[in-house]
C-alpha positions, 0 to 999 in steps of 0.5 A: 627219852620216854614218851611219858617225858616227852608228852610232859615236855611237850605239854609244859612248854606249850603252857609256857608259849601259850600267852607270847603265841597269844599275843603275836598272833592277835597283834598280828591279826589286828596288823593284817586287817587294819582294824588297828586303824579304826581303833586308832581313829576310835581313840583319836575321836574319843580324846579330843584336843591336843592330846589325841595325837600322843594318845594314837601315837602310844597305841600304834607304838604298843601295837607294833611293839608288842608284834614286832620287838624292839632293840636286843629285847624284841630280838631275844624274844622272837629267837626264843619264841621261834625256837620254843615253837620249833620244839613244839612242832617237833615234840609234837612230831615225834609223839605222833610218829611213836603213836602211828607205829604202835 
């Protein structure tokens, strides 16, 4: 394969991986510093009465589906974002071991 095809496979697969990247890694940010806590009491507060349960139980649901998956679908997604990223390190790889032995 010629580099010029490979620098085009490597570049459109990360436009391609770009927003799932996005959104794993800002899901996970907001997992890993609790900050989904104080947005979740943030919202409970701000939407008093009955409804601030179902309204703090649809955020933590989204927040944690959107990082974790759910059933076949959740399942598919992270294989092929795994898989799309090992493409990526691995494109990447080899264009720059063509590049060091120029």
């Amino acid at each position: 394969m010629s580099e010029i095809r490979l620098r085009s496979i490597h570049r459109w697969l990360g436009v391609v991986l770009l927003p799932f990247l996005f959104l794993q890694t800002l899901s996970g940010v907001l997992l890993s510093v609790g900050l989904y806590r104080r947005m979740r009491r943030a919202l409970v507060e701000a939407v008093p009465g009955p409804v601030e349960e179902p309204v703090a139980t649809v955020y933590d649901t989204l927040l944690a589906a959107m990082h974790y998956g759910s059933g076949p679908a959740g399942y598919i997604y992270h294989v092929a974002l795994g898989l799309g990223m090992f493409l990526l390190l691995g494109s990447g790889g080899w264009i720059w071991v063509r590049r060091l032995s120029r």
